[in-house]
gemmi code that builds the backbone of each chain (N, CA, C; Angstrom):
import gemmi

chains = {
    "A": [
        ("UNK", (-25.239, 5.245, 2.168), (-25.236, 4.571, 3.463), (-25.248, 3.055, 3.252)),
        ("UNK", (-24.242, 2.279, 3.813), (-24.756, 0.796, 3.700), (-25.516, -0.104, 3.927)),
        ("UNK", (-25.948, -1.069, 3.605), (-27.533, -1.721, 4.019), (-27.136, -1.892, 5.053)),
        ("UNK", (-26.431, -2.415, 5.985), (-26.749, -2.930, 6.931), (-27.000, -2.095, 7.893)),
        ("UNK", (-25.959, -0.895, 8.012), (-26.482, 0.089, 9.296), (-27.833, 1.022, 8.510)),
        ("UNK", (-28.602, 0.798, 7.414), (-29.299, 1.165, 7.152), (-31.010, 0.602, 8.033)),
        ("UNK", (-30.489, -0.442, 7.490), (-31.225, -1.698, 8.412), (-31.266, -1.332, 9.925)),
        ("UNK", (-30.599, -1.446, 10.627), (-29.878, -1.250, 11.822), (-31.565, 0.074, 12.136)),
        ("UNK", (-30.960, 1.351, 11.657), (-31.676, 2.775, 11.684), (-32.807, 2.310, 11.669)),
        ("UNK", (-33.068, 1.765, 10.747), (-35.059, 1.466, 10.273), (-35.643, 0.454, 11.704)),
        ("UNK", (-34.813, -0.242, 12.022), (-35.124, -1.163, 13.475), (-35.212, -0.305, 14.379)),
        ("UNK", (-34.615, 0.654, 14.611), (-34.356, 1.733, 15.819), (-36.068, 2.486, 15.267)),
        ("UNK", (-36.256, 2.577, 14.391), (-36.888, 3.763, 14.002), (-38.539, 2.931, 14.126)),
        ("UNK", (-38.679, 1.784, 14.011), (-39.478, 1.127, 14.068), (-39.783, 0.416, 14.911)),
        ("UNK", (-38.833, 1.002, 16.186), (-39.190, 0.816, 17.696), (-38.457, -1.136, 17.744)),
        ("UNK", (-38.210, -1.501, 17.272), (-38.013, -2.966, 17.511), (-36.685, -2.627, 18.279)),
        ("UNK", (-35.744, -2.313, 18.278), (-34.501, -2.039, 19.066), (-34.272, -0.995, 19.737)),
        ("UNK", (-33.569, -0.597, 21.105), (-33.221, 0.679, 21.556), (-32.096, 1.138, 21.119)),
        ("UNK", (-31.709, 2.219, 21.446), (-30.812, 2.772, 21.022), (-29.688, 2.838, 20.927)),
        ("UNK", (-29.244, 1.837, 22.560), (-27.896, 1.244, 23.059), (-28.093, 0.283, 21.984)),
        ("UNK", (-28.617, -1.384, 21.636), (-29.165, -1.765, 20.910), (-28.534, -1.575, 19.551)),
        ("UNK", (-28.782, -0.405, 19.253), (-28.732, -0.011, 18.035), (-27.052, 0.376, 18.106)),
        ("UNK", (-26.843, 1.228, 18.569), (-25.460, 1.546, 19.216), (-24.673, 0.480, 18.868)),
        ("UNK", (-24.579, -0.503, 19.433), (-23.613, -1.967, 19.635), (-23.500, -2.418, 18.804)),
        ("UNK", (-24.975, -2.454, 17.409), (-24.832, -2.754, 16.475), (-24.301, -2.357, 14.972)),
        ("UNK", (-24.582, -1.022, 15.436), (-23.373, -0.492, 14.215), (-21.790, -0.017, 14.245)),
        ("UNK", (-21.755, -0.878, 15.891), (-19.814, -0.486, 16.158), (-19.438, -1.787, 15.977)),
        ("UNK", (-20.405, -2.861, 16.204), (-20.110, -4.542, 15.195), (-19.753, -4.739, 14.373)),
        ("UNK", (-20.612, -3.524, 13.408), (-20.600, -3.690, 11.840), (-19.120, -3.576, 11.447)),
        ("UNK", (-17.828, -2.541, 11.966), (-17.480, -2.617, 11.971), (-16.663, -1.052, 11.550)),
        ("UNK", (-14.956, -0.604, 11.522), (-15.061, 0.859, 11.669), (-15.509, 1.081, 9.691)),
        ("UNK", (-15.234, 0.023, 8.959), (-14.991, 1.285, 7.256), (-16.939, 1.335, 6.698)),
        ("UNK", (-17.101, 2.433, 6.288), (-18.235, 2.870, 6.388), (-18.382, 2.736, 4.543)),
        ("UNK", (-19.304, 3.359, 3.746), (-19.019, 3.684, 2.577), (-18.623, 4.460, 2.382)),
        ("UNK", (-18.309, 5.923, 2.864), (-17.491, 6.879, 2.639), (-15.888, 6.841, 3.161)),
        ("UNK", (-15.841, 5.725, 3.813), (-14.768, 5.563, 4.418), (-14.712, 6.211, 5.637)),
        ("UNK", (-15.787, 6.902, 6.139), (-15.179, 7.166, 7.719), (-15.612, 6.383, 8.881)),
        ("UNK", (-14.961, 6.237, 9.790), (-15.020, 5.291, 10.237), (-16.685, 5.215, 11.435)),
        ("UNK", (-17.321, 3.977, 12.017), (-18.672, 4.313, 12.319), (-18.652, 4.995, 13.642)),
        ("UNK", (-17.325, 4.802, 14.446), (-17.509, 5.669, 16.052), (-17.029, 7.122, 16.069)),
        ("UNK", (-15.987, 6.846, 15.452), (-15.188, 8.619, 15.320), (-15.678, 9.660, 14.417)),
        ("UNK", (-16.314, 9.062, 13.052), (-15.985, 9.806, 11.975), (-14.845, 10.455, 11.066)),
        ("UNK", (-13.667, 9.757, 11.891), (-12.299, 9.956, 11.182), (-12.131, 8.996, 10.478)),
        ("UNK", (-11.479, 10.057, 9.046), (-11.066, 9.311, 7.939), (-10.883, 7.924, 7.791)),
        ("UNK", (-10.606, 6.670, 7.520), (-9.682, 5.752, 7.458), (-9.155, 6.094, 6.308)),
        ("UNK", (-7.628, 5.851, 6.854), (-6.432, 6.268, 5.983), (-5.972, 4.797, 4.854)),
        ("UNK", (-6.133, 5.373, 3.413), (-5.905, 4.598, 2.495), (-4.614, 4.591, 2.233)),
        ("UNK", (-3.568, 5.586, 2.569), (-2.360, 6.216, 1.870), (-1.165, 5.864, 2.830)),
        ("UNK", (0.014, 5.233, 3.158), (1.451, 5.561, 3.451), (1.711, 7.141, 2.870)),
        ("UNK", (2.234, 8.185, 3.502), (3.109, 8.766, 2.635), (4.321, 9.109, 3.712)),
        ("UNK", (5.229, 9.336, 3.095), (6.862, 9.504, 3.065), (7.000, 11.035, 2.959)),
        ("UNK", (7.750, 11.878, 3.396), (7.624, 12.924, 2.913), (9.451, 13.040, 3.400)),
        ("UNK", (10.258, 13.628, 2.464), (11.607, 13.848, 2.709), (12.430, 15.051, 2.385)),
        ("UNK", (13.214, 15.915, 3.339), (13.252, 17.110, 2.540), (14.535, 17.013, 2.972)),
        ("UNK", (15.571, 17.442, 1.955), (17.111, 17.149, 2.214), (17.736, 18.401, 1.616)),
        ("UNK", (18.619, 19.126, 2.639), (19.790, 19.829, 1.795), (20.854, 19.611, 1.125)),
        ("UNK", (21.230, 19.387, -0.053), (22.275, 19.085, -0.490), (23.253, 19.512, -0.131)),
        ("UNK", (23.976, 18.550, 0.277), (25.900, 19.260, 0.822), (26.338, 20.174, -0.279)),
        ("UNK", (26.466, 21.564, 0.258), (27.738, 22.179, -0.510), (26.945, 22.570, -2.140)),
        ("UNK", (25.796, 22.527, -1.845), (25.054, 23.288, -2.618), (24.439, 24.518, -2.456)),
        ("UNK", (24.457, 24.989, -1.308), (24.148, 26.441, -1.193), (22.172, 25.924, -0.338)),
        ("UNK", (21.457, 26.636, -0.891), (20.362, 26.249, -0.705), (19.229, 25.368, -1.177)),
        ("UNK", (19.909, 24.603, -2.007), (19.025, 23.530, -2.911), (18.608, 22.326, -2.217)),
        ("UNK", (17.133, 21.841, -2.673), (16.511, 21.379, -1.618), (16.172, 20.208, -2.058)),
        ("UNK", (16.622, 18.718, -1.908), (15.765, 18.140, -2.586), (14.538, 17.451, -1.751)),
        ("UNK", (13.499, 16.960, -2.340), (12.153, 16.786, -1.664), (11.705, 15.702, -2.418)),
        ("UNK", (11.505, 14.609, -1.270), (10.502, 13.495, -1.410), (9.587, 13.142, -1.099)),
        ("UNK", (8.511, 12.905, -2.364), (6.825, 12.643, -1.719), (6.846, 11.058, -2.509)),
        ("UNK", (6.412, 10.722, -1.442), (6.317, 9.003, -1.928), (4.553, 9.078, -1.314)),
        ("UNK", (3.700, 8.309, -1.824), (2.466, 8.044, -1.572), (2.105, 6.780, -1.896)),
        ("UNK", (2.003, 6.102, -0.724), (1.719, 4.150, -1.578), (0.346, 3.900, -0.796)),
        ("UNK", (-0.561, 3.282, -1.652), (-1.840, 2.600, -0.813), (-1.324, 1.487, 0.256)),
        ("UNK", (-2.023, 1.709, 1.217), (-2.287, 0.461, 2.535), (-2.640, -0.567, 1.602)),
        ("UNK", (-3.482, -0.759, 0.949), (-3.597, -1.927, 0.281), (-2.551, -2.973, -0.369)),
        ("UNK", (-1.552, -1.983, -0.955), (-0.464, -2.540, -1.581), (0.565, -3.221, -0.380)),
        ("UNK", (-0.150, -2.613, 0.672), (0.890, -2.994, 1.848), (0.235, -4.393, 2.003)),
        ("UNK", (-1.189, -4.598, 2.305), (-1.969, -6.178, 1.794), (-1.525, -6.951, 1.179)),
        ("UNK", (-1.200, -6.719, 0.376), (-1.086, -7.269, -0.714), (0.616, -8.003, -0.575)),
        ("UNK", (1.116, -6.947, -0.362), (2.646, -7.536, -0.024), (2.723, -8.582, 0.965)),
        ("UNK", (1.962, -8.113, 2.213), (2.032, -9.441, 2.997), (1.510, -10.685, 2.471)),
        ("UNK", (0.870, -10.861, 1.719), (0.472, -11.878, 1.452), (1.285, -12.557, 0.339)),
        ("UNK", (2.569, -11.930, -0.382), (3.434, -12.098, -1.226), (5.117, -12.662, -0.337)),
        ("UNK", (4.785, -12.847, 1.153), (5.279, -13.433, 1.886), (5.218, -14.790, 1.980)),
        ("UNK", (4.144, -15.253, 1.745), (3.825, -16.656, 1.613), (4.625, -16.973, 0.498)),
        ("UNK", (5.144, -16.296, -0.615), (5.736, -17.157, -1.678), (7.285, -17.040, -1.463)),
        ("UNK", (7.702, -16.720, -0.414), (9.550, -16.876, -0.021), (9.089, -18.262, 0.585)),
        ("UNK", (10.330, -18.974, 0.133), (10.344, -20.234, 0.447), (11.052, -20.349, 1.862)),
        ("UNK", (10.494, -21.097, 2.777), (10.893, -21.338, 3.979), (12.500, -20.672, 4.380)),
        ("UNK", (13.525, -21.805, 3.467), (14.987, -21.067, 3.799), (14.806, -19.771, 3.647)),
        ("UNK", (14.536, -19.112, 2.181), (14.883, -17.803, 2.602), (14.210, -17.406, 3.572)),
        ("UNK", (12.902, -17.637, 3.981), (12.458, -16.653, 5.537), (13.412, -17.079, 6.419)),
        ("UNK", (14.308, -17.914, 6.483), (15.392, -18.006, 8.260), (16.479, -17.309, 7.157)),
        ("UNK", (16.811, -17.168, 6.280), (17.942, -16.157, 5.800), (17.697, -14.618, 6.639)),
        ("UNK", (16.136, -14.146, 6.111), (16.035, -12.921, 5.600), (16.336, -12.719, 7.566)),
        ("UNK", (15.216, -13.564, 8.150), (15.400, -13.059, 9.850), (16.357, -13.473, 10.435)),
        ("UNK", (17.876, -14.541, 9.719), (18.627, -14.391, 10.649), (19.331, -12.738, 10.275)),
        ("UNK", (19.796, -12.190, 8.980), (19.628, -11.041, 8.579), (19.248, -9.971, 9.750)),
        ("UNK", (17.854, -9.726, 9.978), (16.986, -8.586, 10.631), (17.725, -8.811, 11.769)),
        ("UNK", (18.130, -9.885, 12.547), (18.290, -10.719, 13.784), (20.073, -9.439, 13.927)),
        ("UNK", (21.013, -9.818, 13.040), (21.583, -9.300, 12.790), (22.388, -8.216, 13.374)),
        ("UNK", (20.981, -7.231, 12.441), (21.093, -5.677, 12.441), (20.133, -5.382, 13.731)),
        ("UNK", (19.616, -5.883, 14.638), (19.285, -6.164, 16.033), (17.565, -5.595, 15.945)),
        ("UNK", (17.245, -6.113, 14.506), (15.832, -6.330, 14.758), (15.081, -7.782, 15.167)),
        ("UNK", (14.314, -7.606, 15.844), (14.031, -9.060, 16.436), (12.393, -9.081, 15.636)),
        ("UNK", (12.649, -9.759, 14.466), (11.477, -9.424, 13.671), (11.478, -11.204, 13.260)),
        ("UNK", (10.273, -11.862, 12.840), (9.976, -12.935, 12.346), (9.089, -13.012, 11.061)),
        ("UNK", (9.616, -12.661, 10.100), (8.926, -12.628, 8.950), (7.578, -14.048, 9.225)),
        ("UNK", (8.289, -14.847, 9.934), (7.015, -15.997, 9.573), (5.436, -15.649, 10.505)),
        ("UNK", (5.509, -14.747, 11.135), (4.702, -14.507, 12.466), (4.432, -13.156, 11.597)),
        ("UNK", (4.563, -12.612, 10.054), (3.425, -11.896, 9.623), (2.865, -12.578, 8.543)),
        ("UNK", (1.335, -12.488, 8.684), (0.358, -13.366, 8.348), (-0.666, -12.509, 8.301)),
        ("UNK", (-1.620, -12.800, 7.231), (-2.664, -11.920, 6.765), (-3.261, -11.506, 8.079)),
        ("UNK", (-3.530, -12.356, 8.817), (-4.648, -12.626, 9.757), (-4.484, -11.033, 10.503)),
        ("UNK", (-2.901, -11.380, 10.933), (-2.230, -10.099, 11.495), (-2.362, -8.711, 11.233)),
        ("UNK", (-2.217, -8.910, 9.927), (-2.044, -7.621, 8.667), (-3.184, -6.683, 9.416)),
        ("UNK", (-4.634, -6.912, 9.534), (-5.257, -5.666, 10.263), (-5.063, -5.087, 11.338)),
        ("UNK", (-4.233, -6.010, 11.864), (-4.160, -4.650, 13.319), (-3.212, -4.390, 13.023)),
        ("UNK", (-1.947, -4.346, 12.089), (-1.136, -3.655, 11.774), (-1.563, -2.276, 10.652)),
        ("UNK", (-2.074, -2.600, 10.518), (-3.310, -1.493, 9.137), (-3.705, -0.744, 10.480)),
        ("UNK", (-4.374, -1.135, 11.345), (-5.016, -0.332, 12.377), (-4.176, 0.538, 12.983)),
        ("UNK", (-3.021, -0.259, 13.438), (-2.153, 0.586, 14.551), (-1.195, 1.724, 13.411)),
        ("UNK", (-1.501, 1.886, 12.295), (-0.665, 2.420, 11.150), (-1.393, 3.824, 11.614)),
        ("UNK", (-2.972, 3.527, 11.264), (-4.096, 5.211, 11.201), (-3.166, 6.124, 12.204)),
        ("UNK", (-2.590, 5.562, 13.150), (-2.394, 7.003, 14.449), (-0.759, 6.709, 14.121)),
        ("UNK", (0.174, 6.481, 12.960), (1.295, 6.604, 13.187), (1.591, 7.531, 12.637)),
        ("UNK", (2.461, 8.432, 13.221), (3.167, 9.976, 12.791), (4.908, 9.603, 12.841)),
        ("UNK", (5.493, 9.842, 12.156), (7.112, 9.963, 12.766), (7.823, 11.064, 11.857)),
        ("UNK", (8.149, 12.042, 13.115), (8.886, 13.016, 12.046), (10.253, 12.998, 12.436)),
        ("UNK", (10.896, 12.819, 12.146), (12.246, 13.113, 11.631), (12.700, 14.692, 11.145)),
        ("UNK", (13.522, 14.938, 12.134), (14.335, 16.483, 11.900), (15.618, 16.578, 12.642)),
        ("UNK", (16.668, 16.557, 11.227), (17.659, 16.673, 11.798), (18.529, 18.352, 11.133)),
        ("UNK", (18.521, 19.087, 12.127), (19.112, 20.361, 11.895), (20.391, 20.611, 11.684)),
        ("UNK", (21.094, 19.173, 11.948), (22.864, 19.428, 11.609), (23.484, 19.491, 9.658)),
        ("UNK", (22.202, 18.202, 9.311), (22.262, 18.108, 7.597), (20.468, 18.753, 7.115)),
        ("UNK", (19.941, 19.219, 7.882), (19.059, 20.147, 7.765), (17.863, 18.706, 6.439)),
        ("UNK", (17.601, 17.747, 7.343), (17.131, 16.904, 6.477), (15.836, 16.746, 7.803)),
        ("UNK", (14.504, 16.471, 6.698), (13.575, 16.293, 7.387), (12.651, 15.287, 7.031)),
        ("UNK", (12.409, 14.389, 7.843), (11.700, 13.093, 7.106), (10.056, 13.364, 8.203)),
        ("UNK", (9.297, 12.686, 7.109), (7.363, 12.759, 7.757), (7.334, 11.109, 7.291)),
        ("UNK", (6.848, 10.270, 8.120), (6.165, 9.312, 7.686), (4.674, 9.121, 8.309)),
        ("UNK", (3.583, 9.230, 7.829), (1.957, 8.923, 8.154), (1.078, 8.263, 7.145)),
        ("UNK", (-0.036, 8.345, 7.790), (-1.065, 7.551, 7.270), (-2.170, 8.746, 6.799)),
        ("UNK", (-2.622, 8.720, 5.683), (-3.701, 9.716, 5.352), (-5.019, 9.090, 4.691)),
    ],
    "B": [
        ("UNK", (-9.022, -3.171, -8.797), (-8.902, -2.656, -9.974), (-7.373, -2.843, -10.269)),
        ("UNK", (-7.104, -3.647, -11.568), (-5.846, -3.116, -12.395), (-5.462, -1.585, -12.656)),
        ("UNK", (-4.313, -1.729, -12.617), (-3.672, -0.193, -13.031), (-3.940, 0.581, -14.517)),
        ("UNK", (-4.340, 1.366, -15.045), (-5.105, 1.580, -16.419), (-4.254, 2.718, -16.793)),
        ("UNK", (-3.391, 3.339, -16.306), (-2.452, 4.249, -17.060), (-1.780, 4.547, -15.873)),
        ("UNK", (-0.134, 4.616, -16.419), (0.898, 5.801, -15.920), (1.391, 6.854, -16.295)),
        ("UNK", (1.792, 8.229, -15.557), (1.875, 9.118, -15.620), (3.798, 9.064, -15.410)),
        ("UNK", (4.143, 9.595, -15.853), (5.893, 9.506, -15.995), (5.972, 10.772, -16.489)),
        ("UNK", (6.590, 11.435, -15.195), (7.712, 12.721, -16.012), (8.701, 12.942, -15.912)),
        ("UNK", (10.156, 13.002, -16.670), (11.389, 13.092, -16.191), (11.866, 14.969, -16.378)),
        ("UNK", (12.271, 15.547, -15.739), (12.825, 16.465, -16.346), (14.665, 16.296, -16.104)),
        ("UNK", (15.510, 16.919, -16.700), (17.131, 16.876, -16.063), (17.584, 17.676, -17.312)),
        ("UNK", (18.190, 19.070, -16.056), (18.495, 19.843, -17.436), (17.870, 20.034, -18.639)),
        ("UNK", (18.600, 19.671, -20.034), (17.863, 19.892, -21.238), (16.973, 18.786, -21.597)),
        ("UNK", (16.915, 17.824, -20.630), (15.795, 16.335, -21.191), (14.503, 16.219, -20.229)),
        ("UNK", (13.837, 16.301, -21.249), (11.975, 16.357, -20.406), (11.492, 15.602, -21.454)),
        ("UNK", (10.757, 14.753, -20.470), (10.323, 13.723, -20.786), (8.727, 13.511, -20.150)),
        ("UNK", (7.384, 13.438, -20.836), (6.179, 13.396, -20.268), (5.250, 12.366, -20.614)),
        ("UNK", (4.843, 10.981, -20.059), (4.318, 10.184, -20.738), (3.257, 9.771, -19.705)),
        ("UNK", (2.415, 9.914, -20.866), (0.871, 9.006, -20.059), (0.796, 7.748, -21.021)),
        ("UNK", (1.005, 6.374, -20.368), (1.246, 5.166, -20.532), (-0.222, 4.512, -20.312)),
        ("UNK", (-0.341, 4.240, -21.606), (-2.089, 3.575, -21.433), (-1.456, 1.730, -21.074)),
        ("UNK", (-1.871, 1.411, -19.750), (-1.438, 0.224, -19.051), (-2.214, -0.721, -19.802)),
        ("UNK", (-3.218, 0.271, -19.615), (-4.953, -0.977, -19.685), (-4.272, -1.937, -21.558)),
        ("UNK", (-3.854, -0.991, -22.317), (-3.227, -1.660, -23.646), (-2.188, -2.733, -23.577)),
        ("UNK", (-1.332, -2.473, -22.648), (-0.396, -3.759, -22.354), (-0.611, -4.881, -22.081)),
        ("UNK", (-1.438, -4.442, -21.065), (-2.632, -5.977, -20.307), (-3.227, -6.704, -21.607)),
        ("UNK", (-3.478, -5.756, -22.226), (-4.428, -6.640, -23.462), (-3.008, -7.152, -24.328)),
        ("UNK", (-2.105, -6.437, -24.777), (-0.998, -7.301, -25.570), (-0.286, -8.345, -24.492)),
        ("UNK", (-0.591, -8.109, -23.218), (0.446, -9.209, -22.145), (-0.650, -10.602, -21.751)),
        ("UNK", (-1.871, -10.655, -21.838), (-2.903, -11.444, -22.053), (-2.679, -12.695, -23.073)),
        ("UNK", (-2.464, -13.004, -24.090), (-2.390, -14.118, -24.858), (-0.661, -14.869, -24.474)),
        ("UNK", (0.450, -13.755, -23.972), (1.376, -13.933, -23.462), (0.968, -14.960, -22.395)),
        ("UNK", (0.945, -14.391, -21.208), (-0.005, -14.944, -20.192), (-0.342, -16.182, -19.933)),
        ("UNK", (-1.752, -16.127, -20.601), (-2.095, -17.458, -21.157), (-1.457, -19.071, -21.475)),
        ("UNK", (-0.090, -18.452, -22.741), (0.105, -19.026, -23.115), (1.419, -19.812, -21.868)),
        ("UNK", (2.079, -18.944, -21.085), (2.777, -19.264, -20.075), (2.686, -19.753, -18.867)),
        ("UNK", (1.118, -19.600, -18.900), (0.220, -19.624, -17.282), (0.886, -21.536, -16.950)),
        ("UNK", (0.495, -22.246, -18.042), (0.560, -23.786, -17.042), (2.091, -24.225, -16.829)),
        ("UNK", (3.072, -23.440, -17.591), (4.767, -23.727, -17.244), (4.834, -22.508, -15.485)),
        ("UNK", (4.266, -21.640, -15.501), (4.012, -20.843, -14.099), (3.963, -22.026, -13.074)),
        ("UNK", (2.654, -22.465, -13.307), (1.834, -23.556, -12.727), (2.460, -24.234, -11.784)),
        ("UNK", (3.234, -24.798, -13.171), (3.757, -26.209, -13.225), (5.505, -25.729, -12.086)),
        ("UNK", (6.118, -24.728, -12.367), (7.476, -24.059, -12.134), (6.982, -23.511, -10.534)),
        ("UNK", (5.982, -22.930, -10.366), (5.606, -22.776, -8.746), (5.672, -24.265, -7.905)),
        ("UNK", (4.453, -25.295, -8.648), (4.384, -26.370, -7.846), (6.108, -27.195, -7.569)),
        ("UNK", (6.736, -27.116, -8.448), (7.838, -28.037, -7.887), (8.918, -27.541, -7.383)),
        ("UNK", (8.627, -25.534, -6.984), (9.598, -25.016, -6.154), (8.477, -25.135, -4.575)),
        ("UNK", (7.517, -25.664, -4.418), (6.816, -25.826, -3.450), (5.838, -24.985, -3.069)),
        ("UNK", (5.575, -24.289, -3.997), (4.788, -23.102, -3.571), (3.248, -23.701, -4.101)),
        ("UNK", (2.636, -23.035, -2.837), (0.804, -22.918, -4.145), (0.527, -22.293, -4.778)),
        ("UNK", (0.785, -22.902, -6.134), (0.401, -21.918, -8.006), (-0.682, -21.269, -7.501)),
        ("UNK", (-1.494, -21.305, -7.272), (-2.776, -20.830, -7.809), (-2.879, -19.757, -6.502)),
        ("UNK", (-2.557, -19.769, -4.941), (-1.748, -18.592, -4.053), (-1.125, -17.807, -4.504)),
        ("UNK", (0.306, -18.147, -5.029), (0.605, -17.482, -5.836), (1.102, -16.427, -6.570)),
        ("UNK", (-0.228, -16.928, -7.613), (-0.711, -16.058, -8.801), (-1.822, -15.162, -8.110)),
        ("UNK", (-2.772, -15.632, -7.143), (-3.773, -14.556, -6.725), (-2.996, -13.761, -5.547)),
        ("UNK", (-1.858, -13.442, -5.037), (-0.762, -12.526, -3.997), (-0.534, -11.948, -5.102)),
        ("UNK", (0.083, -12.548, -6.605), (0.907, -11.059, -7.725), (-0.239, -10.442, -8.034)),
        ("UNK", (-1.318, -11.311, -8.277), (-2.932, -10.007, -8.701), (-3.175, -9.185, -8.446)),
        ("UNK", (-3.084, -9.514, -6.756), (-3.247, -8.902, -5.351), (-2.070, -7.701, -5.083)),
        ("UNK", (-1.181, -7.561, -5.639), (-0.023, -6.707, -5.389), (-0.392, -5.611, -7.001)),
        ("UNK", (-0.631, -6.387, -7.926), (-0.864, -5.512, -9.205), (-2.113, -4.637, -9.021)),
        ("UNK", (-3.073, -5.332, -8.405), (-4.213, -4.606, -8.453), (-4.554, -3.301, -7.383)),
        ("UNK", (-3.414, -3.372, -6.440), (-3.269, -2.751, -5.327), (-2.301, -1.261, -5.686)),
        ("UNK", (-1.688, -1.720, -6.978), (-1.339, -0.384, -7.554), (-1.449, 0.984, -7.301)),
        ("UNK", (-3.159, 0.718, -8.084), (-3.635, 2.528, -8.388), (-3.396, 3.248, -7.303)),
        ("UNK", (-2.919, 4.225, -7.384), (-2.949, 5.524, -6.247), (-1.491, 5.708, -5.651)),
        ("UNK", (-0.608, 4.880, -6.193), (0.905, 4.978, -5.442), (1.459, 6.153, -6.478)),
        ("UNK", (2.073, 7.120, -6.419), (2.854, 8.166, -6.690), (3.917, 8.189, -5.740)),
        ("UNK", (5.424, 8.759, -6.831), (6.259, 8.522, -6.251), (7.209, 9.945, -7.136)),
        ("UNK", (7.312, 11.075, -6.146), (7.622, 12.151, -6.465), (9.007, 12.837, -5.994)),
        ("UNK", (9.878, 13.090, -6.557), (11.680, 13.363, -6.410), (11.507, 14.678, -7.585)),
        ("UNK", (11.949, 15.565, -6.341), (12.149, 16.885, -6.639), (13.661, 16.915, -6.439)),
        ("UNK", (14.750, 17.198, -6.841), (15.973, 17.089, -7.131), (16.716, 18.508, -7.921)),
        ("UNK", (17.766, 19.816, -7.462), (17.712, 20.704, -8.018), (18.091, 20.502, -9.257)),
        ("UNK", (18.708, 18.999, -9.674), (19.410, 19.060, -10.972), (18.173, 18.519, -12.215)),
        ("UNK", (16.958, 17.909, -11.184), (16.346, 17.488, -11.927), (14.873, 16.812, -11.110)),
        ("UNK", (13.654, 16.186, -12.295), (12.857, 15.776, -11.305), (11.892, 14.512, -12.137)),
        ("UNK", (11.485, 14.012, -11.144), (11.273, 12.579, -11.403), (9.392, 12.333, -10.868)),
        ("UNK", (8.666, 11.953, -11.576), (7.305, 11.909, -10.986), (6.859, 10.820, -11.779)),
        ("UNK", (6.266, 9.599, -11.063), (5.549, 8.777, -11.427), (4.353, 8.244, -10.998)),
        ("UNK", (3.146, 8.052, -11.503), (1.958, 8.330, -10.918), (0.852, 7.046, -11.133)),
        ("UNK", (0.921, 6.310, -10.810), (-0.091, 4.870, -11.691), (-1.497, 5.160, -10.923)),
        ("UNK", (-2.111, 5.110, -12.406), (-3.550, 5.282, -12.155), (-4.819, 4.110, -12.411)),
    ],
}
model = gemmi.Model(1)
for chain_id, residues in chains.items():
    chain = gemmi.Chain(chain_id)
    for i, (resn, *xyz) in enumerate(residues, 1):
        res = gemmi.Residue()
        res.name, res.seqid = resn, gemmi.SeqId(i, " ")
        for name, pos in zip(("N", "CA", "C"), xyz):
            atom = gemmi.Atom()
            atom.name, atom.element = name, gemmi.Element(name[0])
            atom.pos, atom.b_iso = gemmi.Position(*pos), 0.0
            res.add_atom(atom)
        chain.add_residue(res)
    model.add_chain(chain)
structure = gemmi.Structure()
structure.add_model(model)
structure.setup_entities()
């Protein structure tokens, strides 16, 4: 258990705080716990991207090929912050680029600061992909 | 944490291939390397405009962020698994 919501308990328990009190103070603390689950839900926080890809090969009969990709969120950290070292031009290259292909994306407007609520809004992303004409099936989530 | 071993398996047809790659040993032979390159880094960041010492702690930050990525291709002709630990 971590000191602080440890702390937190022993105040509750030692009558100095109520329970709401106490409440407010360990959803402050914040959601990653030491076990990693989080302090309101008890759901996981997800360390993992994974990819999952399952493809029929044309004109192979039933052969299947299958992709498991598994990358840490962290590495995803980490990358953003490996943004800072493209030098200005290339960031108006890369987004007139994205601009382009009709993403309206600003590489310069991601910034660490950002990076957690993009980590956040990741935990509840699911996208499956199924297409029954080339019998190809894509999973992308957070675990 | 740095990455301390990879796991590499190739199979294809008649070639299989299985290697556990002690990382943590490279680091130690890529270390005096390193070192010895760190102030031309330095020096080669600062006058493309960048902050050396940013950086170098973003590639740390990307190396150290490693462990736990696996990257697995099942393929009928063949198969591919790489695992950094």
């Amino acid at each position: 258990m971590p000191e602080n919501r440890k702390q937190i308990l022993e105040m509750l328990a030692e009558g100095k705080i109520t329970a709401d009190e106490a409440d407010k103070l360990i959803a402050a603390l914040g959601p990653e716990t030491a076990d990693g689950a989080t302090a309101a839900g008890g759901k996981a926080w997800p360390r993992y991207l994974r990819v999952l890809v399952e493809a029929e090969e044309p004109g192979e009969g039933d052969s299947l090929t299958k992709v498991n990709i598994r990358v840490p969120l962290q590495l995803l950290r980490a990358g953003v912050r490996l943004t800072s070292l493209i030098p200005p031009v290339a960031r108006e290259h890369v987004n007139a680029a994205l601009r382009e292909q009709g993403i309206g994306f600003d590489l310069n407007q991601l910034k660490p600061e950002n990076l957690e609520e993009l980590v956040d809004q990741l935990k509840d992303l699911t996208i499956d992909v199924d297409q029954p004409k080339t019998k190809t099936k894509v999973r992308v989530f957070c675990e | 944490m740095i990455p301390l071993f990879a796991q590499i398996a190739i199979h294809h047809e008649s070639f299989h291939l299985r290697l556990w790659l002690p990382l943590f040993l490279i680091w130690l032979l890529l270390l005096p390397l390193v070192l010895i390159f760190l102030p031309f880094v330095i020096v080669g960041f600062a006058l493309t405009g960048l902050r050396p010492f940013r950086a170098i702690a973003a590639m740390l930050s990307v190396l150290c962020s490693l462990p736990g990525t696996s990257i697995d291709v099942d393929h009928p002709s063949g198969l591919v698994f790489i695992r950094i630990v």
